[in-house]
Backbone as numpy.savetxt, mean C-alpha at the origin, in Angstrom:
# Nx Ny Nz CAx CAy CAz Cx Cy Cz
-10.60 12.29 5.13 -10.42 10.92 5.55 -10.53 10.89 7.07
-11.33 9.78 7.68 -11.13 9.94 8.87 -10.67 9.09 9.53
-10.11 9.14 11.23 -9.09 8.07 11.66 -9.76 6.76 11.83
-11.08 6.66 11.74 -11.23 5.27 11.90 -10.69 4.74 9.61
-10.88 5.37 9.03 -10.40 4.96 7.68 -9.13 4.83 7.60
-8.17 5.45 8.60 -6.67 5.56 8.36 -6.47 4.05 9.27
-7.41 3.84 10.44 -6.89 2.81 11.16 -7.06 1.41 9.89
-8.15 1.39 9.52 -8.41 0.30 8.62 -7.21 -0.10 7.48
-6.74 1.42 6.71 -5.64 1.16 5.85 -4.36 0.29 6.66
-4.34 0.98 8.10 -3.28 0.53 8.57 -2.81 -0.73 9.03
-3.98 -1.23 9.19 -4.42 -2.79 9.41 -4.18 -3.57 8.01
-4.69 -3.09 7.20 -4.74 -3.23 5.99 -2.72 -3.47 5.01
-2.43 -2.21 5.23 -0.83 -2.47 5.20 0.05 -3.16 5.82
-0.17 -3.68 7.25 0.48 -4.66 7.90 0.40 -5.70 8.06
-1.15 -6.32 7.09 -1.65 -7.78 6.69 -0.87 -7.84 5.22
-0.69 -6.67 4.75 0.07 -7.28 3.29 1.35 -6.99 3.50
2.17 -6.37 4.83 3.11 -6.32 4.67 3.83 -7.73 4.96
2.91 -7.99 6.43 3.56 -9.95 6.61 3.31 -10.41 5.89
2.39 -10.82 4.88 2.64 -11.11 3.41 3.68 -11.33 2.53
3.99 -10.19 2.11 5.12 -10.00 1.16 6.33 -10.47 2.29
6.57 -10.53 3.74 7.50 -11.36 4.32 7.59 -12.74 4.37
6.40 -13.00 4.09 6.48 -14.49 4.40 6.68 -15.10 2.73
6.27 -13.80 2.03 6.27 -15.00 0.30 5.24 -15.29 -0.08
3.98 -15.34 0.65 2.26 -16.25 0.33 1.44 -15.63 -0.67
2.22 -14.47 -1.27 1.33 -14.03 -2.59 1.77 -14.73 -3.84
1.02 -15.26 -4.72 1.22 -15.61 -6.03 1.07 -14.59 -6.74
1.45 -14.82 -7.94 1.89 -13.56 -9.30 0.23 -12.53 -9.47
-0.63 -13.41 -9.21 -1.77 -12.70 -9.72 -2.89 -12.05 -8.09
-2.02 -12.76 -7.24 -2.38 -11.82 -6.25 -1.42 -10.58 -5.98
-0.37 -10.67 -6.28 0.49 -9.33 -6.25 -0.22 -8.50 -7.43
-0.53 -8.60 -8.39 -0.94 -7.90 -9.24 -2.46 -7.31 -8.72
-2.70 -8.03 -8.51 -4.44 -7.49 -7.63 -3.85 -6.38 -6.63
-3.08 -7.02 -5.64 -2.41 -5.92 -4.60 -1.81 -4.86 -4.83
-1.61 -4.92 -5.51 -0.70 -3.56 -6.19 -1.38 -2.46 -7.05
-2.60 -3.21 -7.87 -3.85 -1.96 -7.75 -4.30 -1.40 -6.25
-4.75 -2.59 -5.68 -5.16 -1.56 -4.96 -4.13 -0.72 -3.82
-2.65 -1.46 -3.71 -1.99 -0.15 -3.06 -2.06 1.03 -3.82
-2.28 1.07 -5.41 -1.70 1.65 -5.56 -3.15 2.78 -5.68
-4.33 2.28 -5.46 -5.60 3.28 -4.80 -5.22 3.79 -3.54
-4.57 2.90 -2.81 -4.30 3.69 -1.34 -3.71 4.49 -1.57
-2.48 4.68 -2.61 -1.25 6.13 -2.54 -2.22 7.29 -2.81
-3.24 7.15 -3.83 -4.04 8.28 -4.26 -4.80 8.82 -3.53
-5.39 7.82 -2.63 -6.46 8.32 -1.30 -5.63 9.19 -0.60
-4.60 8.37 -0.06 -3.82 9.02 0.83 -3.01 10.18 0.64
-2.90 10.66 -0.66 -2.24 12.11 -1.42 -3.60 13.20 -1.62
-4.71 12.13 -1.62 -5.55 13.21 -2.01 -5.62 14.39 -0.66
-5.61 13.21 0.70 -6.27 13.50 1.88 -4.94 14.37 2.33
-3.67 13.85 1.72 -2.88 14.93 2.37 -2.62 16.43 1.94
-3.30 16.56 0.11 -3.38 17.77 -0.60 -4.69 18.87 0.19
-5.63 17.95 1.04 -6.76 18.76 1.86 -6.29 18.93 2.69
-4.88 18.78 3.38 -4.65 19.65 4.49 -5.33 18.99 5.55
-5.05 19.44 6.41 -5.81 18.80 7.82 -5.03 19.19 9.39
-5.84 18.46 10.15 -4.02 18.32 11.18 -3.11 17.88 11.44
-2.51 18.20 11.70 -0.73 18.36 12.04 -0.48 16.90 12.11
-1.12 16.76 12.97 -0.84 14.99 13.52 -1.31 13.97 12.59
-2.70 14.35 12.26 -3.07 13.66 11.13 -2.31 13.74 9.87
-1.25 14.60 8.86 -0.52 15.07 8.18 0.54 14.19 8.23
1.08 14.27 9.70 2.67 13.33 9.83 2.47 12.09 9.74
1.26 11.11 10.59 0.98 9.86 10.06 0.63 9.48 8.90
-0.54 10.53 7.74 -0.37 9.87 6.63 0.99 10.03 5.98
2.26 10.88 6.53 3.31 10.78 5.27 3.89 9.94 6.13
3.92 9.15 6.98 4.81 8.07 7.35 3.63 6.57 6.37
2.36 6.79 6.28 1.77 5.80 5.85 2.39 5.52 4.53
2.15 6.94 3.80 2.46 6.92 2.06 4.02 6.27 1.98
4.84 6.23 2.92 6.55 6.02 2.88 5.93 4.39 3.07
5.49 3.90 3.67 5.11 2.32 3.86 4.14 1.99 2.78
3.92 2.26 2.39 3.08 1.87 0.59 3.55 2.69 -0.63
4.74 3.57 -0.50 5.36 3.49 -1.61 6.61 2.68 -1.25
7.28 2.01 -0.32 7.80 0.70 -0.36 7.27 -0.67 -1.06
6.20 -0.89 -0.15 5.33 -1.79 -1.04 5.10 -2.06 -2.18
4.61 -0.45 -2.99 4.41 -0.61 -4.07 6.06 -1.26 -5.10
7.34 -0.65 -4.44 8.64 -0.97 -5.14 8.60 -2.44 -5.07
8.28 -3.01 -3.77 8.38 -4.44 -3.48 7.88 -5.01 -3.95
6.28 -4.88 -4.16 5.61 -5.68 -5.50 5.94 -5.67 -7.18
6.26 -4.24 -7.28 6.62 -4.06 -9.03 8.06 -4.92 -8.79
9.05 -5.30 -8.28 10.35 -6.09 -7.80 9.97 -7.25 -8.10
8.84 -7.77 -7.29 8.41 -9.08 -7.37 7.68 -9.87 -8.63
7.36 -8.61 -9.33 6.43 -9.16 -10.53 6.80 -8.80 -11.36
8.18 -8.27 -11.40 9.13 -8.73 -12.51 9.89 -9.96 -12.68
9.94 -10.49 -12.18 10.22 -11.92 -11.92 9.55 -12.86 -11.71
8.21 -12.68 -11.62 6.90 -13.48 -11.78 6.68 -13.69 -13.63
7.63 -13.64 -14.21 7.18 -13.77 -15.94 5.99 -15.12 -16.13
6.16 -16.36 -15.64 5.58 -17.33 -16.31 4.17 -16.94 -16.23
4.27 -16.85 -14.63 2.67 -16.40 -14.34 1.56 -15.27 -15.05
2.26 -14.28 -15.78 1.97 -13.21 -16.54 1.08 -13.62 -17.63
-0.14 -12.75 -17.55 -1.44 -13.01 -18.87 -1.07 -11.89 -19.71
């Protein structure tokens, strides 16, 4: 993975994190979001099972700690999203 891909996720996690602060997802956009965080955890485990550097290593496990929040915060949220549920 490279840092311009880590910058993008990171951009990427802090547009859905003010998100989920502000409330502006509906039931079926959390559900969309939450696939694909939950592609980011895998990218980001894959890239940390290849090893790499040091520095690169400590930011993705501070990334994976901020999208496996997320991911709790959305499965939280869309349990309580019932009506909306197909």
């Amino acid at each position: 993975m490279t840092w311009w891909e880590v910058e993008q996720m990171v951009g990427y996690i802090a547009d859905l994190e003010q998100a989920m602060d502000d409330w502006s997802l509906s039931g079926s956009q959390m559900r969309h979001e939450q696939r694909a965080v939950d592609t980011l955890k895998d990218k980001i485990q894959r890239s940390l099972d290849q090893g790499g550097e040091t520095d690169r290593k400590a930011f993705l496990v501070q990334l994976a700690d901020r999208v496996e929040v997320l991911r709790q915060q959305l499965a939280e949220r869309l349990k309580r999203d019932l009506p909306d549920r197909r």
